[in-house]
C-alpha positions as CSV (number, residue, x, y, z in Angstrom):
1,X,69.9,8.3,-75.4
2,X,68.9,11.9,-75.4
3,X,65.4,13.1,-76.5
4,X,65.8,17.3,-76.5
5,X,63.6,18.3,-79.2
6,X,61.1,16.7,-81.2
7,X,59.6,13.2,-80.8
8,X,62.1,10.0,-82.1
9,X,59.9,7.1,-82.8
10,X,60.2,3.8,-83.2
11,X,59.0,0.1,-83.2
12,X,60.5,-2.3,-80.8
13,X,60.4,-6.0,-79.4
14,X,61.2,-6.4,-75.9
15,X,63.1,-9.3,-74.4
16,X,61.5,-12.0,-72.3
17,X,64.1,-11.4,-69.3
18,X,63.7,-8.2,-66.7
19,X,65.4,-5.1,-67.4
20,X,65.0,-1.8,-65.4
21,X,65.5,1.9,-67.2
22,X,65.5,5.8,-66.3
23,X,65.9,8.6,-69.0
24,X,65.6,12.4,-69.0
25,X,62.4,12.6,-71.1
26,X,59.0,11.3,-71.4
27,X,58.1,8.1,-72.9
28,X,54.7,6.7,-74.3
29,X,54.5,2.9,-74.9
30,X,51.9,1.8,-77.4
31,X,51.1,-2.2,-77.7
32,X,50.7,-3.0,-81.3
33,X,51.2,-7.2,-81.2
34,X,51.9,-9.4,-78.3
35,X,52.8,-7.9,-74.5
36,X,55.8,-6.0,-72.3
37,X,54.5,-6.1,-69.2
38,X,56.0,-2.8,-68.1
39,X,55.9,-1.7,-64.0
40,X,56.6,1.9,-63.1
41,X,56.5,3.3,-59.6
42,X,55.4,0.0,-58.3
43,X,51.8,-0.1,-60.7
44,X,52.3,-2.6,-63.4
45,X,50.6,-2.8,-66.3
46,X,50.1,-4.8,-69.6
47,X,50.8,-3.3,-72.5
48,X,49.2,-5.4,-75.0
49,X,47.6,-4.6,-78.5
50,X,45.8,-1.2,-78.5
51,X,46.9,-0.4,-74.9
52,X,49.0,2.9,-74.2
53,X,51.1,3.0,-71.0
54,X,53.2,6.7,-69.7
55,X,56.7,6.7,-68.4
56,X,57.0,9.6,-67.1
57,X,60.4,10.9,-67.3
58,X,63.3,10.2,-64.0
59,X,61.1,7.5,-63.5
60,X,62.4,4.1,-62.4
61,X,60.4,1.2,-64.6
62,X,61.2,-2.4,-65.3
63,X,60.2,-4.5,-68.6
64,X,59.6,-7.9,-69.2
65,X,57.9,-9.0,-72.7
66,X,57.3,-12.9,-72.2
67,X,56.9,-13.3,-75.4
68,X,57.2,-12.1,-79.4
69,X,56.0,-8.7,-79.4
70,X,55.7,-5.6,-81.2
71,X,55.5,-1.8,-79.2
72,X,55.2,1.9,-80.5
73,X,58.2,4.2,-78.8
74,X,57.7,7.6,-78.1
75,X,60.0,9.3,-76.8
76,X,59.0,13.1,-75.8
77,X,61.3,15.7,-74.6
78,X,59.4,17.4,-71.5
79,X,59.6,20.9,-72.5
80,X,58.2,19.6,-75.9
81,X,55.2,18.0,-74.1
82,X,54.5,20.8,-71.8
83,X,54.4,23.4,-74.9
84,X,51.6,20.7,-76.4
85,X,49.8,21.0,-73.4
86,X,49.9,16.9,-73.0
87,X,52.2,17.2,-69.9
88,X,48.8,15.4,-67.8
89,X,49.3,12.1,-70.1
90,X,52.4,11.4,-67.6
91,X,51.1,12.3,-64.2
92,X,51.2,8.2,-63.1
93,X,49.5,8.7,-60.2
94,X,46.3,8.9,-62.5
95,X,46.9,5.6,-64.0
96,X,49.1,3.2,-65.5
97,X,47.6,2.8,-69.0
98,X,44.8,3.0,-71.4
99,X,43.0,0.8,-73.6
100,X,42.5,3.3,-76.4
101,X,39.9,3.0,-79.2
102,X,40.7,1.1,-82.8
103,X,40.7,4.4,-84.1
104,X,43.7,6.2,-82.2
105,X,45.8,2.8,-82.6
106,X,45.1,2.4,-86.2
107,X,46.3,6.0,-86.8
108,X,49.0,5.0,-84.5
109,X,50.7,2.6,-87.2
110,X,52.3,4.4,-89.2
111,X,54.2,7.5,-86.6
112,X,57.2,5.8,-86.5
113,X,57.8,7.0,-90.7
114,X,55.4,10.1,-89.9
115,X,57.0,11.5,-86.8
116,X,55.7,15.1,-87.8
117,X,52.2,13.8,-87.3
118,X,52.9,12.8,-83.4
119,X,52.3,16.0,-82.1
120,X,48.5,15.8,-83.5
121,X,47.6,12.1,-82.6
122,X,49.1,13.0,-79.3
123,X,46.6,15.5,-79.2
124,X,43.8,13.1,-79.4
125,X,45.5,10.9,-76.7
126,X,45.0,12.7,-74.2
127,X,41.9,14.3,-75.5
128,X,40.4,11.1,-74.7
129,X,42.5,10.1,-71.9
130,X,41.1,13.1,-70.1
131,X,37.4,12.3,-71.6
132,X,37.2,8.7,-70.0
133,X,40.0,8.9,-66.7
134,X,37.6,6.2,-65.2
135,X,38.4,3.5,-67.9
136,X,41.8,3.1,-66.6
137,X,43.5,-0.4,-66.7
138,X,43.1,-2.4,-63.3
139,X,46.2,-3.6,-62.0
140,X,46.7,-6.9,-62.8
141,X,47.3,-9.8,-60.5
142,X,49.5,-11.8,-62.3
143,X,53.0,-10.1,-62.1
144,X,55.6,-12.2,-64.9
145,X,57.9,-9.2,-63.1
146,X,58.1,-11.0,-60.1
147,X,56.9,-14.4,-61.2
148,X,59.3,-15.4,-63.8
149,X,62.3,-14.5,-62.2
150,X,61.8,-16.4,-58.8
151,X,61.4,-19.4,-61.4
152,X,64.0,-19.0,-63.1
153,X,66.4,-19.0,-60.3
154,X,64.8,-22.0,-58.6
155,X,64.2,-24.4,-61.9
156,X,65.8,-26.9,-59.4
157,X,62.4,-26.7,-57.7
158,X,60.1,-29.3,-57.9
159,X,57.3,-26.7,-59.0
160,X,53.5,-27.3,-59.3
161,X,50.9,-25.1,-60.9
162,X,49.3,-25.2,-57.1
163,X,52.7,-23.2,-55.9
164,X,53.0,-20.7,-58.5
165,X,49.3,-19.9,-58.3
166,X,49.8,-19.2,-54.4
167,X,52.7,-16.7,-54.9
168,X,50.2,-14.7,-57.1
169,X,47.4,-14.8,-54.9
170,X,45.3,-17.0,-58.0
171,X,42.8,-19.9,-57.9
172,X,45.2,-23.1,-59.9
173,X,42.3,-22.3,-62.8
174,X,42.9,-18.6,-63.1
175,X,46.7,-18.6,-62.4
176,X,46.7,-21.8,-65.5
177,X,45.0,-19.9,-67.7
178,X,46.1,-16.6,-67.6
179,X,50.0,-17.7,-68.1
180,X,49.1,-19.5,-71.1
181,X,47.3,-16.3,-72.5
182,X,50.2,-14.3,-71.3
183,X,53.4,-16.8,-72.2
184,X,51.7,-18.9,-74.9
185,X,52.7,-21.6,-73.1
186,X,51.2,-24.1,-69.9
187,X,53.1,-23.4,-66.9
188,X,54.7,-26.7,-67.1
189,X,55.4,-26.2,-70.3
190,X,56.9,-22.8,-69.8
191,X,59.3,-24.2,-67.6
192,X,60.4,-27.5,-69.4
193,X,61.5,-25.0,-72.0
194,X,63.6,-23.0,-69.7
195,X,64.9,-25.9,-68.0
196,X,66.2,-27.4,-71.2
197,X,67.2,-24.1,-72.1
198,X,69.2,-23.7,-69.3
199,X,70.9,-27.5,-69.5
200,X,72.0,-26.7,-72.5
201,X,74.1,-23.6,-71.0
202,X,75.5,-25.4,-68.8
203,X,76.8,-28.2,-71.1
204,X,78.4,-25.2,-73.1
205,X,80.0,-23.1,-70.3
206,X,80.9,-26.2,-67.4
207,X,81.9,-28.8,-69.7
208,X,83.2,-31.3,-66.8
209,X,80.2,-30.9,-65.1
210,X,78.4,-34.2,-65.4
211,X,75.0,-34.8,-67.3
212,X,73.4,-36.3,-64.3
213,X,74.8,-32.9,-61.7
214,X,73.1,-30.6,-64.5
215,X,69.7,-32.8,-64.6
216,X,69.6,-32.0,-61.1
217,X,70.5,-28.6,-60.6
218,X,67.6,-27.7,-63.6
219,X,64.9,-29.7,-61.9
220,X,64.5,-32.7,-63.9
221,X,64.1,-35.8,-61.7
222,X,67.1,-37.9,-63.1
223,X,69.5,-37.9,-65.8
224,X,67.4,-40.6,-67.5
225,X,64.3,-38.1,-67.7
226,X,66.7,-35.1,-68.5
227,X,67.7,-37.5,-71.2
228,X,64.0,-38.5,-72.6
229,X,62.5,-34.5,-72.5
230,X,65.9,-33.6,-74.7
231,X,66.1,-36.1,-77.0
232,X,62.2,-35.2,-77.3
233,X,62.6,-32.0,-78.3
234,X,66.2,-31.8,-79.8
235,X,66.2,-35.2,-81.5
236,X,69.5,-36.4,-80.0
237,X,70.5,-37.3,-76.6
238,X,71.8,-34.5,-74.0
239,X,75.6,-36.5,-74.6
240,X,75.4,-36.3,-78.4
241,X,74.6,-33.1,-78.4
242,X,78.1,-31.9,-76.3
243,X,79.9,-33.9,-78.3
244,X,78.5,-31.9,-81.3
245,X,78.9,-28.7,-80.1
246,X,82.4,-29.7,-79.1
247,X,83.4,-30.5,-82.1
């Protein structure tokens, strides 16, 4: 995508799985429901409801939305930025987002059908970004970047809230409680759903594989408890189910 005059706006979800990006021009992030946890030149930040985030533009940045989610798109040609005298709003080294006032985000809400009224509210952006540079967001500790990904490739692992919270540098309590507020799940949870999720895969692409090999390799203790958690939360055993999709 090209962005070589004025602003192209839109809403989007992002997915729950990392992605990394670079374009040619500018970008502004604005969190209208849920969180992307968004990471550019190594500085994450959380772009949840009301929070505005830069990308400026050649820059590397990775995305990972955990869950349902709802995010503002602007995308900003530079030489368009620089002749609105915002240009400052994407100097990174300043910061990696904003919690902006209910007022900026509720005029926010509507840009994506009012694109001619950007150039204004992004006026008042960085009017107040330059007004209050102190209330920058803090870098979170958490990282689902670099969490969920080491998880996902190790669901084989016999994982406890205990281990996780280490790799973050997190008291159990802290680590527990801020993945819930972040996934909108437990941690155990959280994983029981990617472990079936990833069974089920499995059973779809390696059909000869056998139930009690895939129990394994997705961390559940035997096929019997592989067996117990699906039927729990499918309503039919892990063997019924192949047969269905099968036929």
């Amino acid at each position: 995508m090209t962005c070589s005059s004025g602003p192209v706006i839109e809403v989007r979800d992002y997915p729950d799985h990392p992605l990394t990006d670079r374009h040619s021009f500018h970008q502004l992030l604005l969190g209208q429901t849920g969180m992307v946890e968004l990471e550019v030149g190594g500085r994450p930040v959380r772009v949840g409801e009301g929070v505005v985030a830069p990308v400026a533009c050649d820059s590397w940045h990775h995305y990972l939305a955990p869950a349902d989610n709802r995010i503002l798109v602007l995308d900003l040609a530079v030489a368009w930025c620089e002749a609105l005298d915002i240009a400052s709003l994407f100097d990174t080294s300043r910061s990696g987002g904003w919690q902006l006032p209910s007022s900026l985000t509720q005029q926010a809400a509507q840009l994506h059908q009012q694109p001619a009224a950007a150039a204004a509210w992004l006026g008042r952006v960085a009017q107040y970004v330059g007004e209050h540079a102190g209330s920058a967001l803090s870098t979170p500790r958490l990282s689902l970047l670099k969490l969920l990904p080491v998880l996902r490739r190790e669901l084989g692992h016999n994982w406890q809230v205990a281990e996780m919270a280490r790799l973050c540098h997190l008291s159990e309590a802290a680590f527990a409680r801020q993945f819930r507020a972040l996934t909108g799940l437990a941690p155990h949870q959280w994983l029981k759903h990617e472990r079936l999720g990833e069974a089920r895969r499995l059973m779809l692409a390696s059909p000869t594989v056998t139930l009690t090999e895939i129990a394994l390799h997705c961390g559940f203790h035997d096929a019997a408890h592989f067996s117990r958690t699906f039927r729990q939360a499918y309503g039919c055993s892990p063997r019924e189910w192949r047969q269905e999709v099968r036929n």
